[in-house]
OpenMM code with the backbone's topology and positions (N, CA, C; nanometers):
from openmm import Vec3, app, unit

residues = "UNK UNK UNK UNK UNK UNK UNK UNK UNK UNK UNK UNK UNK UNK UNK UNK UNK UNK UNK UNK UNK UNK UNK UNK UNK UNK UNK UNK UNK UNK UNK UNK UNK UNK UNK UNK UNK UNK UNK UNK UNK UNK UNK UNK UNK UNK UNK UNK UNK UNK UNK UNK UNK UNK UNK UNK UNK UNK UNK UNK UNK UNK UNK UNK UNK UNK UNK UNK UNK UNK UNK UNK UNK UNK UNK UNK UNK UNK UNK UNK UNK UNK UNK".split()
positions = [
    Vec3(0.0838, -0.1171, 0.0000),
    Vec3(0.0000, 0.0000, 0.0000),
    Vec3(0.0888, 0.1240, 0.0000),
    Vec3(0.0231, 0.1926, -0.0781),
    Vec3(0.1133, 0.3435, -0.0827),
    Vec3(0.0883, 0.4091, 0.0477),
    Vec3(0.1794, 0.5078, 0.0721),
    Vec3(0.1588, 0.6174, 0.1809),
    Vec3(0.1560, 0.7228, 0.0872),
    Vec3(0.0163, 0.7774, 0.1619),
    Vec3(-0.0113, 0.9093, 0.0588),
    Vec3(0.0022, 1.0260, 0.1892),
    Vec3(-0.0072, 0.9897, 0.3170),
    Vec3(0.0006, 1.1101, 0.3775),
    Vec3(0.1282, 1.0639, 0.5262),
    Vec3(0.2337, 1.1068, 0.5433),
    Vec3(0.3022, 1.0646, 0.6297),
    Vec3(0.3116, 1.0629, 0.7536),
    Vec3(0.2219, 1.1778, 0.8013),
    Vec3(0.1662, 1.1875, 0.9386),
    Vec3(0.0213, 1.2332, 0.9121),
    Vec3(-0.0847, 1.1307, 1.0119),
    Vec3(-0.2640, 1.2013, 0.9863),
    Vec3(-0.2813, 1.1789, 1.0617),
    Vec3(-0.4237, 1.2056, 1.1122),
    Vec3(-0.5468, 1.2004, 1.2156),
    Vec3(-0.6289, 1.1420, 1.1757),
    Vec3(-0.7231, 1.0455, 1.2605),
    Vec3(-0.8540, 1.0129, 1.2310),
    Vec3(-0.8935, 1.0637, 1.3571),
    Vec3(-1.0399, 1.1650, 1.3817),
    Vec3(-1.1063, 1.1740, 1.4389),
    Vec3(-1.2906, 1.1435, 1.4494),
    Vec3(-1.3253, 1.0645, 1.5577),
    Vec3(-1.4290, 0.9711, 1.5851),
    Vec3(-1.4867, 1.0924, 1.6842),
    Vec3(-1.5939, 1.1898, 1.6780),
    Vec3(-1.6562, 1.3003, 1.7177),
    Vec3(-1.8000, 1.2582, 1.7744),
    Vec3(-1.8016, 1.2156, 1.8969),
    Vec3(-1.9066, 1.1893, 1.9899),
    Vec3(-1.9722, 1.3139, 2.0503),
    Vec3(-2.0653, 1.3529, 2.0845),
    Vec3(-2.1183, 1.4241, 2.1804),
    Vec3(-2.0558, 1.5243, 2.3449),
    Vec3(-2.0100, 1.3990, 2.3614),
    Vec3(-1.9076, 1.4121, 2.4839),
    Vec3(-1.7377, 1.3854, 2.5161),
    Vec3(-1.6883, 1.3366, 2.3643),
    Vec3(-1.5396, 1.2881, 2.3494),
    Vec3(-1.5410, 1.3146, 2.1749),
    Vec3(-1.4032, 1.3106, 2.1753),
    Vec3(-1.3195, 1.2602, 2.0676),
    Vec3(-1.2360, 1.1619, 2.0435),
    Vec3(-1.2378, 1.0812, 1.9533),
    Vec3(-1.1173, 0.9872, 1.9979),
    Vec3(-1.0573, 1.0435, 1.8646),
    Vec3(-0.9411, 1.0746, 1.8707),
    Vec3(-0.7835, 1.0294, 1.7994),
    Vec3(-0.7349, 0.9604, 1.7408),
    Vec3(-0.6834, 0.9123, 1.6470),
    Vec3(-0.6265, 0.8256, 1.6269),
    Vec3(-0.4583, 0.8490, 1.4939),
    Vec3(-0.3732, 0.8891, 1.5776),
    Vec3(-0.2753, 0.9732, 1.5076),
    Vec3(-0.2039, 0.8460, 1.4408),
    Vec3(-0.1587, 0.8388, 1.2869),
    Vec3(-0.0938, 0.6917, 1.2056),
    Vec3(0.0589, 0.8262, 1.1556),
    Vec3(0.1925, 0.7825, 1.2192),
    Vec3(0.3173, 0.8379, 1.2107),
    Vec3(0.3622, 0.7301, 1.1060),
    Vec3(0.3919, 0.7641, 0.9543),
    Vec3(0.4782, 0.6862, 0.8589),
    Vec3(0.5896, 0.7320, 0.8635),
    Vec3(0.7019, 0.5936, 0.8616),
    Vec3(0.8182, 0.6068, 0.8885),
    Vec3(0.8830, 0.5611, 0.7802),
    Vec3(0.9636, 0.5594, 0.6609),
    Vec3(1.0150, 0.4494, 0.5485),
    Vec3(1.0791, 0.3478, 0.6266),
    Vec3(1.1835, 0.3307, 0.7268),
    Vec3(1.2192, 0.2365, 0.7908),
    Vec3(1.1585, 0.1310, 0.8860),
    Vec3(0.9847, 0.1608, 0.9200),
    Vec3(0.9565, 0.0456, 0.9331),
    Vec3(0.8231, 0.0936, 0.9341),
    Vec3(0.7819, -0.0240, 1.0246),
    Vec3(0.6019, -0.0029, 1.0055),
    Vec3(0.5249, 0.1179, 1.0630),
    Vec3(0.4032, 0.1584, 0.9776),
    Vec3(0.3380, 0.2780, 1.0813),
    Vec3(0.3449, 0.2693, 1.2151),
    Vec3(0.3611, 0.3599, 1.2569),
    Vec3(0.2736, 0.3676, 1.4388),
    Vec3(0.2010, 0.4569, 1.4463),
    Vec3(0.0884, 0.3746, 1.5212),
    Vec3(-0.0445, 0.4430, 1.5871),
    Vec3(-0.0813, 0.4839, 1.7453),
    Vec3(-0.1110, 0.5754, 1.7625),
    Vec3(-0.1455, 0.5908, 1.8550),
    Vec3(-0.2823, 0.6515, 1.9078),
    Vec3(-0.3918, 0.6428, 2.0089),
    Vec3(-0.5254, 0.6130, 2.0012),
    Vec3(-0.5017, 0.7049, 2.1479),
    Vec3(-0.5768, 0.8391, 2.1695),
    Vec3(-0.6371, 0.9282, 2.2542),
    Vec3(-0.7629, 0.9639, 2.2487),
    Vec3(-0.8267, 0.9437, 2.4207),
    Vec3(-0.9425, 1.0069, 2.3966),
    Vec3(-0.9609, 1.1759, 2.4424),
    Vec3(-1.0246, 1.2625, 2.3970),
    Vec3(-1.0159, 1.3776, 2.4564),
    Vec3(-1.1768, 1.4520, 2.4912),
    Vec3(-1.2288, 1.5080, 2.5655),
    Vec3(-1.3729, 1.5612, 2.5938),
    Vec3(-1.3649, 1.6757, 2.4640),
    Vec3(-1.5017, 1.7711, 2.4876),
    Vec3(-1.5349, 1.8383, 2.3805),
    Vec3(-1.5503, 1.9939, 2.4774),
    Vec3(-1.5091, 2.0028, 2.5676),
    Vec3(-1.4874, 2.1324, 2.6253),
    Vec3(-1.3535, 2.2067, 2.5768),
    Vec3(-1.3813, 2.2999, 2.5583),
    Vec3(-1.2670, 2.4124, 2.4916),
    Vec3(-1.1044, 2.3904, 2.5367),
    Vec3(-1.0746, 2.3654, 2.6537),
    Vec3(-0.9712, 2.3520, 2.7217),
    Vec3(-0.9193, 2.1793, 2.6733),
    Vec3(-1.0230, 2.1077, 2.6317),
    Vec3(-0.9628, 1.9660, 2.5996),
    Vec3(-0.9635, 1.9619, 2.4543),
    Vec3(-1.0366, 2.0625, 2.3618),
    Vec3(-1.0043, 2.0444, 2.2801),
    Vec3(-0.8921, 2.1619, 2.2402),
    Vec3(-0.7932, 2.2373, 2.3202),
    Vec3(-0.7266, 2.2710, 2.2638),
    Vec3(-0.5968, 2.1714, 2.3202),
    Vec3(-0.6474, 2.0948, 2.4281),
    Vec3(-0.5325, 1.9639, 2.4334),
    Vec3(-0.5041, 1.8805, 2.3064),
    Vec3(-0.6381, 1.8509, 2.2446),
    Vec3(-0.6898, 1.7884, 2.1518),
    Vec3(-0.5750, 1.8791, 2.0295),
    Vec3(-0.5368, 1.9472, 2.0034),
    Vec3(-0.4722, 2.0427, 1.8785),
    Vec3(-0.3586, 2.0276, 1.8999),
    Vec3(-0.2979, 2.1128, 2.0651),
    Vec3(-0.2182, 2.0483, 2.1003),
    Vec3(-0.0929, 1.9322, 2.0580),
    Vec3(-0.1830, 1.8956, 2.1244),
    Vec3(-0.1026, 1.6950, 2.0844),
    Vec3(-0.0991, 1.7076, 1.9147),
    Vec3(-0.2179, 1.7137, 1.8177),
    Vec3(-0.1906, 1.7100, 1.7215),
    Vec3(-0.0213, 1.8093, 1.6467),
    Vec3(-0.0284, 1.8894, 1.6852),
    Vec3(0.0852, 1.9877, 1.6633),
    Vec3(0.2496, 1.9077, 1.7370),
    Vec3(0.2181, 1.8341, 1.8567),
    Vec3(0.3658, 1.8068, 1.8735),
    Vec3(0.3651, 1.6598, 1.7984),
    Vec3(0.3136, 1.6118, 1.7807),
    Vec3(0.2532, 1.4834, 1.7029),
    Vec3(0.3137, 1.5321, 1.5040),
    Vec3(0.3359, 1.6820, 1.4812),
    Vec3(0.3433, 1.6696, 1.3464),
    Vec3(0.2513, 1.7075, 1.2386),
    Vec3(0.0938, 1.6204, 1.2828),
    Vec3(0.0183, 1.5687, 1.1994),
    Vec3(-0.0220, 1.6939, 1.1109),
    Vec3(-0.0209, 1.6621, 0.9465),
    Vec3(-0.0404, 1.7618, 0.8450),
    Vec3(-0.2093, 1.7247, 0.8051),
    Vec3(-0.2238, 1.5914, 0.7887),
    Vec3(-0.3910, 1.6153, 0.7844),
    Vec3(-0.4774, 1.5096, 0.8448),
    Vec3(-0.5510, 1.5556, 0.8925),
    Vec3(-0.6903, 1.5478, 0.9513),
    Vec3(-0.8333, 1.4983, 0.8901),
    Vec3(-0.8676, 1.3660, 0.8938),
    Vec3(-0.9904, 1.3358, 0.8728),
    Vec3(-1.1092, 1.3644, 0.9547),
    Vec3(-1.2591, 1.3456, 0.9980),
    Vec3(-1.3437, 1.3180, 1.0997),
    Vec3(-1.4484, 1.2104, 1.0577),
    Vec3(-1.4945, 1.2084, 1.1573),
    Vec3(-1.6733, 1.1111, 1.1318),
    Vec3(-1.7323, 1.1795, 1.2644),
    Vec3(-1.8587, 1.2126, 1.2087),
    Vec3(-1.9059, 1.2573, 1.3063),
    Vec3(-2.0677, 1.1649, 1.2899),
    Vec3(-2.1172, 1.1803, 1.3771),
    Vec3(-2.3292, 1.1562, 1.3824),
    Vec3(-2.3674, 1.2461, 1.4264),
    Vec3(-2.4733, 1.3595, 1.3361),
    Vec3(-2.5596, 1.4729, 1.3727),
    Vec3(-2.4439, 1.5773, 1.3809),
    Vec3(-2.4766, 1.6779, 1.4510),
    Vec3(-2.4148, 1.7855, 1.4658),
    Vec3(-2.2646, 1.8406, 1.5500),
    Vec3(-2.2542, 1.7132, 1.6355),
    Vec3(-2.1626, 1.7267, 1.7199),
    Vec3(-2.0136, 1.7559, 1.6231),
    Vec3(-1.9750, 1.7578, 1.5188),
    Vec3(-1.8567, 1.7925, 1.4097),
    Vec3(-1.8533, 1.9440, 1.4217),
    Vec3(-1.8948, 2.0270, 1.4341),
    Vec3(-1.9072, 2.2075, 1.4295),
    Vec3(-1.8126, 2.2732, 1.5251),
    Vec3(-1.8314, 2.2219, 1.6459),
    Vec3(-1.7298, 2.2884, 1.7381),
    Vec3(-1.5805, 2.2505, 1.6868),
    Vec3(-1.5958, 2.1039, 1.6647),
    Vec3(-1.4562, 2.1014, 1.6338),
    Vec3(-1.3836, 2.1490, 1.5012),
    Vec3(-1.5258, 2.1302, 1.3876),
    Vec3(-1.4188, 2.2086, 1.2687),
    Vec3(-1.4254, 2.3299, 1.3048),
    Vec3(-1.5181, 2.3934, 1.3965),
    Vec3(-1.4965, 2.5479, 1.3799),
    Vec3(-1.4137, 2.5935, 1.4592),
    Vec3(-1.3339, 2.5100, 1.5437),
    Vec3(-1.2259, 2.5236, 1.6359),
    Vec3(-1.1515, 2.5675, 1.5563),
    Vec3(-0.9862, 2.7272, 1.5351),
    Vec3(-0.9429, 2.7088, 1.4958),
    Vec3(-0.8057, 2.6649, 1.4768),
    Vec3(-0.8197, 2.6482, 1.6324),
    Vec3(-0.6740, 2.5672, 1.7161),
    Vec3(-0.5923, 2.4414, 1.6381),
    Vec3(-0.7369, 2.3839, 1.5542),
    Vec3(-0.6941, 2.2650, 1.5232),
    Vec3(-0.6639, 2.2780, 1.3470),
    Vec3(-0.6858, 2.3790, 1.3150),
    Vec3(-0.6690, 2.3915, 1.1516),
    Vec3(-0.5492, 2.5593, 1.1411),
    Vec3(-0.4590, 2.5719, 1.2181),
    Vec3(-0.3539, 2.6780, 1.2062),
    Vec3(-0.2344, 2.6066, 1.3277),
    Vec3(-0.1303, 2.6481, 1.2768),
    Vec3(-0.0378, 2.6345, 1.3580),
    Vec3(-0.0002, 2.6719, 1.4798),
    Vec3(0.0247, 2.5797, 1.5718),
    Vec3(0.0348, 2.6377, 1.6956),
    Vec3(0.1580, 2.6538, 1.7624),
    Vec3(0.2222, 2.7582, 1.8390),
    Vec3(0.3209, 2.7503, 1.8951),
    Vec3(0.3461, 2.8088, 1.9912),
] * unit.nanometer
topology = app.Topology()
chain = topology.addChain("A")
for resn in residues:
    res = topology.addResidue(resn, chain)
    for name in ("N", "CA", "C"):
        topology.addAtom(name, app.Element.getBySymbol(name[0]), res)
């Protein structure tokens, strides 16, 4: 399988959490994954960006059910660079 993106996110957008799921491609060996959950209050989701930023990650998927996806795309912690 190709690697089309070398560091991403999958985010799983519940009501009351997020889960994470950051995939780090390496050419020297196999992906690694790593799986966080984070709440949907402002302060966890800028943990939530956070981590994504020392993590690397250049892009970002979601799944959401109903409406609960808005806060977080409209977050913009998580779509600009942080430092």
């Amino acid at each position: 399988m190709e690697v089309v993106h070398r560091r991403c996110c999958g985010l799983d957008v519940h009501k009351k959490s997020v889960v994470a799921c950051v995939v780090l491609s390496d050419p020297s060996g196999p992906p690694q994954r790593e799986v966080r959950t984070f709440g949907t209050f402002t302060h966890e989701v800028l943990a939530l960006a956070d981590w994504l930023a020392e993590q690397q990650v250049t892009h970002v998927a979601l799944e959401s059910t109903g409406v609960y996806w808005k806060p977080i795309v409209r977050h913009e912690a998580l779509f600009a660079v942080r430092g």
